[in-house]
C-alpha positions, -999 to 999 in steps of 0.1 A, spaced: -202 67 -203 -216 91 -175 -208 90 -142 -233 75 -113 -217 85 -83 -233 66 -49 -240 83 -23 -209 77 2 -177 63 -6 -150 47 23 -114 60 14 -82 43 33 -48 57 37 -18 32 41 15 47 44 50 22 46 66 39 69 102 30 67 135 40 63 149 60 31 177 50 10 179 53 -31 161 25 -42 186 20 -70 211 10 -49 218 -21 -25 192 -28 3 206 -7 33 216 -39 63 225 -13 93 230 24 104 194 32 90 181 64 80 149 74 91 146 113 87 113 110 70 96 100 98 100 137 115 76 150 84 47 125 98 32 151 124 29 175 96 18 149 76 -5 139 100 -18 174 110 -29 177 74 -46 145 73 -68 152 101 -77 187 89 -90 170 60 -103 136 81 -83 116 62 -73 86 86 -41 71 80 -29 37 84 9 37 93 21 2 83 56 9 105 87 -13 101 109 -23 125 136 1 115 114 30 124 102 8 151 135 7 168 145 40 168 132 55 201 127 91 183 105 81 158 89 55 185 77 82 202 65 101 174 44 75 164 32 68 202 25 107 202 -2 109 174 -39 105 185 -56 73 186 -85 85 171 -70 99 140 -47 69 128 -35 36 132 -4 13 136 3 -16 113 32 -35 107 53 -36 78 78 -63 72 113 -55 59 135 -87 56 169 -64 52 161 -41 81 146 -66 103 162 -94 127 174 -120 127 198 -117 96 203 -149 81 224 -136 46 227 -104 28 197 -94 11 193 -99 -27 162 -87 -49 147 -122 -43 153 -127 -11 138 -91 -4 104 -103 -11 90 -117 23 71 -142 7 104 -158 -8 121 -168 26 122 -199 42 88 -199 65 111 -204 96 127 -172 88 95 -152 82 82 -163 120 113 -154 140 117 -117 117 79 -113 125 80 -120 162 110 -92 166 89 -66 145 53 -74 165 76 -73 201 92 -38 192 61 -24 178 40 -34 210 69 -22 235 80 11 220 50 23 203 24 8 227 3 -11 201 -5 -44 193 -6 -42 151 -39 -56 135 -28 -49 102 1 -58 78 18 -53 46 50 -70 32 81 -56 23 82 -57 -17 46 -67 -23 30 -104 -21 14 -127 2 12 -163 6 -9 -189 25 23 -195 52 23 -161 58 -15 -154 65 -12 -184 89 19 -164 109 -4 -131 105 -33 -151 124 -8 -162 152 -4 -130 158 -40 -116 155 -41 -96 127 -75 -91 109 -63 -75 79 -36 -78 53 -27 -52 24 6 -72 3 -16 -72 -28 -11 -52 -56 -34 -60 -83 -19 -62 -119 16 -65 -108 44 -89 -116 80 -88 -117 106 -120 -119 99 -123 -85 63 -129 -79 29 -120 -95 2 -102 -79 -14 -98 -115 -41 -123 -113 -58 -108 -80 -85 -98 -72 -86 -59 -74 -117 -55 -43 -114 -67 -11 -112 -106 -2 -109 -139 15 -81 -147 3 -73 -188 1 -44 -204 19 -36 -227 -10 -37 -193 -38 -36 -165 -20 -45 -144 -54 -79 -163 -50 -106 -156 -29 -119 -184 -7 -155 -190 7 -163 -207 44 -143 -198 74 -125 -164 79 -101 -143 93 -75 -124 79 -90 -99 48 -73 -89 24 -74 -50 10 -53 -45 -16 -41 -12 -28 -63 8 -59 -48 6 -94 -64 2 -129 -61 23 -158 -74 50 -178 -96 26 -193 -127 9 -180 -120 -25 -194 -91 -37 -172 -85 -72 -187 -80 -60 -223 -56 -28 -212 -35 -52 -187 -30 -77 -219 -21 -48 -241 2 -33 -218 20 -64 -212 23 -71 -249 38 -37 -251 63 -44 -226 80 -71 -250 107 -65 -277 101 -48 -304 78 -30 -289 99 -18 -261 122 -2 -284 98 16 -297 87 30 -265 53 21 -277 37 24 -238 53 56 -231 37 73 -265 3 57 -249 10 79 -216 15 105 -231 -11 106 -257 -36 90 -231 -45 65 -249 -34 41 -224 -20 43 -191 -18 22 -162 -27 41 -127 -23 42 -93 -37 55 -64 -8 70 -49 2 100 -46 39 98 -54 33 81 -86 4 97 -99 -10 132 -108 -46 141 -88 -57 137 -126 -50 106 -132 -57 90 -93 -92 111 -98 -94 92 -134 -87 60 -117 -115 68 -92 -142 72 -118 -133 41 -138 -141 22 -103 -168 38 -95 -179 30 -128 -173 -8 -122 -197 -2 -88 -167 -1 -65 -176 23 -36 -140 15 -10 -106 33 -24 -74 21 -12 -45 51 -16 -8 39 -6 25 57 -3 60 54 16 68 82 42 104 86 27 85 100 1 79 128 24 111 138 13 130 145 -11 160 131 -33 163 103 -12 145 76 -33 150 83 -67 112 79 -69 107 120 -71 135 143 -72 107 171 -63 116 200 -42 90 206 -12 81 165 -13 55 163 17 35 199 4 34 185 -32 23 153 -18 -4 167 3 -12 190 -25 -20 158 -46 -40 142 -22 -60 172 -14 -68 178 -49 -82 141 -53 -106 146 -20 -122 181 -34 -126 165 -66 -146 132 -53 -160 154 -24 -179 173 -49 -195 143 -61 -203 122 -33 -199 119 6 -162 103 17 -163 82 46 -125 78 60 -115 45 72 -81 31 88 -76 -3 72 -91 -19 104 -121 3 106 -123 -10 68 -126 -44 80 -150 -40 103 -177 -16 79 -172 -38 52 -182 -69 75 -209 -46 89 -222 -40 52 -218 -75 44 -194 -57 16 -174 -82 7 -175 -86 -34 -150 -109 -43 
């Protein structure tokens, strides 16, 4: 199937910016590291040479060290924006040592999620100097108690959805993949009537154009015996079939720019491309064991602009300026 590129697309840049530990290993409770954040005015620097306006969804780790405070107070107004980014292991109160299901914000006690949101909105506003308008949780997921927090504290857009994801945990995987209202009582629904917090979620798909049918397949895949076959990494790396993601530390510039077309294909016109600033690093993850992490990372998402540049005209957004053109374009598909 050809290509019909529109005339101007939006592109978003959210970045978790947070602190690095190996994400094999026990959530990290005090003493946190945040190196990565002195790569962000490099980081930064390149975005703006290439327009790109990133979203920094900070968390209160980051948020609480003066240094990187100041950092992030230090970068232009213009050229970026704060969010929040919720953490339940690195943010206070502590109620219990973190487990993997408890490290999923939508899987605390509602009680728990307002005082930890309260302490990550104060130290935002009072060391960086903003008052956040945008949000992502730690671990991925939203629910309807949490987008009624969110609207306490004026936010206008959320980005906790991950479209075809699942773990034991939670499930993103029915979603919608475009921007939405999303419903209080099913938050992976879109709602009609009265609104205020939209949700963006990040851009995945596949290689394939028919989403549906290459989700069920993968998941079949993912099931004994066909996991000891390895039967979804021989579909990688034949190309057959493989599930994609617009981020840079997971993804080629092939494969995001394959990703791309397939939704452009579908009529999408807004990308959404996510990473995490300790990817800016490297071996600190396990993620990428890559030498040089912020120049290969930039080198990726410069690659993916030239190649849809060539095409069609990129309009870059923060995910609040997002909000507010898709509300101006009466945009809102799902």
């Amino acid at each position: 199937m050809s290509i019909h590129y529109p005339a101007k697309v939006y592109f978003v840049l959210s970045v978790d910016t947070e602190e690095e530990w190996n994400w094999d290993d026990s959530f990290p409770e005090q003493d946190f590291s945040v190196s990565n954040v002195f790569e962000i005015p490099a980081f930064q620097a390149f975005c703006q040479e290439l327009g790109i306006k990133p979203t920094y969804l900070v968390d209160y780790a980051v948020a609480n060290n003066q240094e990187c405070a100041n950092i992030l107070r230090g970068i232009s107004n213009e050229h970026h924006e704060i969010g929040a980014h919720l953490h339940p292991w690195a943010n206070p109160p502590f109620y219990s040592k973190t487990t993997e299901f408890s490290s999923h914000v939508i899987n605390l006690p509602i009680e728990q999620v307002a005082t930890k949101l309260s302490k990550l909105v104060t130290v935002i506003e009072e060391n960086i100097g903003v008052s956040p308008r945008s949000f992502r949780t730690g671990r991925w997921g939203i629910n309807g108690e949490v987008l009624q927090l969110l609207e306490k504290y004026n936010f206008a857009v959320d980005s906790s959805i991950y479209p075809l994801y699942r773990n034991d945990y939670f499930s993103c995987e029915s979603a919608p993949s475009c921007h939405y209202w999303p419903s209080i009582e099913n938050t992976n629904k879109s709602k009609t009537g009265e609104h205020n917090i939209l949700e963006i979620p990040v851009t995945s798909g596949f290689n394939r154009t028919n989403y549906t049918i290459a989700q069920k397949l993968h998941k079949l895949l993912e099931k004994r015996p066909f996991t000891w076959l390895k039967a979804n990494g021989f579909l990688w790396h034949t190309l057959l079939l493989r599930k994609l993601y617009l981020s840079p530390e997971l993804c080629s510039s092939e494969d995001m720019s394959r990703l791309i077309n397939n939704n452009i294909k579908k009529g999408d016109t807004f990308f959404h491309m996510y990473l995490h600033s300790s990817s800016l690093i490297a071996n600190v993850t396990g993620l990428s064991n890559e030498q040089n992490a912020r120049e290969n990372i930039c080198k990726r998402i410069a690659e993916v602009i030239e190649t849809l540049s060539s095409k069609t005209e990129i309009e870059f957004l923060t995910l609040s300026q997002a909000r507010e053109k898709m509300l101006e374009m009466d945009n809102i598909k799902c």
